[in-house]
C-alpha angles and dihedrals in degrees: 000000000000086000084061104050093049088048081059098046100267111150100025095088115175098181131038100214121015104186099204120208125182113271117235126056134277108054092013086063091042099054088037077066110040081060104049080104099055086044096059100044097043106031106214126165109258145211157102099266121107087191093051092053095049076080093063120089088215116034118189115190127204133222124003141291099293087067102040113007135234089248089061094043080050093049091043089062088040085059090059092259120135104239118210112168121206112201135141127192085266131023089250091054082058093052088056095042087051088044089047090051092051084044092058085034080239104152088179125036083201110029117065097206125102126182 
């Protein structure tokens, strides 16, 4: 099993947290700001790339399945990342849920670990 994580990149980790948002416009630029808070106090690389996050240790993934899919999430822990998704039933809901995080200094909901 560990052969096949390293053969996906697990283990050469380049970045330590990838926070992933859905590509495209409309929600995607909604929930990109409705986390600009969690951004600046945290710090994590950020994009819209499900390849590029395979490289972070930590992956948090905004917004629900409509915008990455289950089957990414799924391909992101296979690759050895530790997978935490931060989605509420609106986008709004996930921008409280992200604001409530940086109120409590909570960068996971999951993993207890901060750096």
């Amino acid at each position: 099993e560990r052969i096949g994580q390293i053969q996906q990149g697990a283990g050469l980790k380049t970045m330590r947290h990838y926070m992933l948002f859905p590509p495209g416009d409309g929600a995607a630029g909604e929930l990109f700001a409705d986390a600009l808070g969690y951004m600046a106090r945290f710090r994590p690389t950020v994009g819209f790339s499900v390849e590029e996050a395979r490289g972070a240790e930590y992956v948090t993934i905004v917004g629900g399945e409509a915008g990455i899919s289950a089957v990414s999430a799924t391909l992101l822990a296979d690759a050895g990342c530790k997978v935490e998704r931060i989605a509420g039933r609106t986008d709004g809901e996930t921008g409280r849920l992200l604001a409530e995080m940086v109120r409590v200094g909570r960068r996971f909901r999951d993993h207890d670990v901060d750096f």
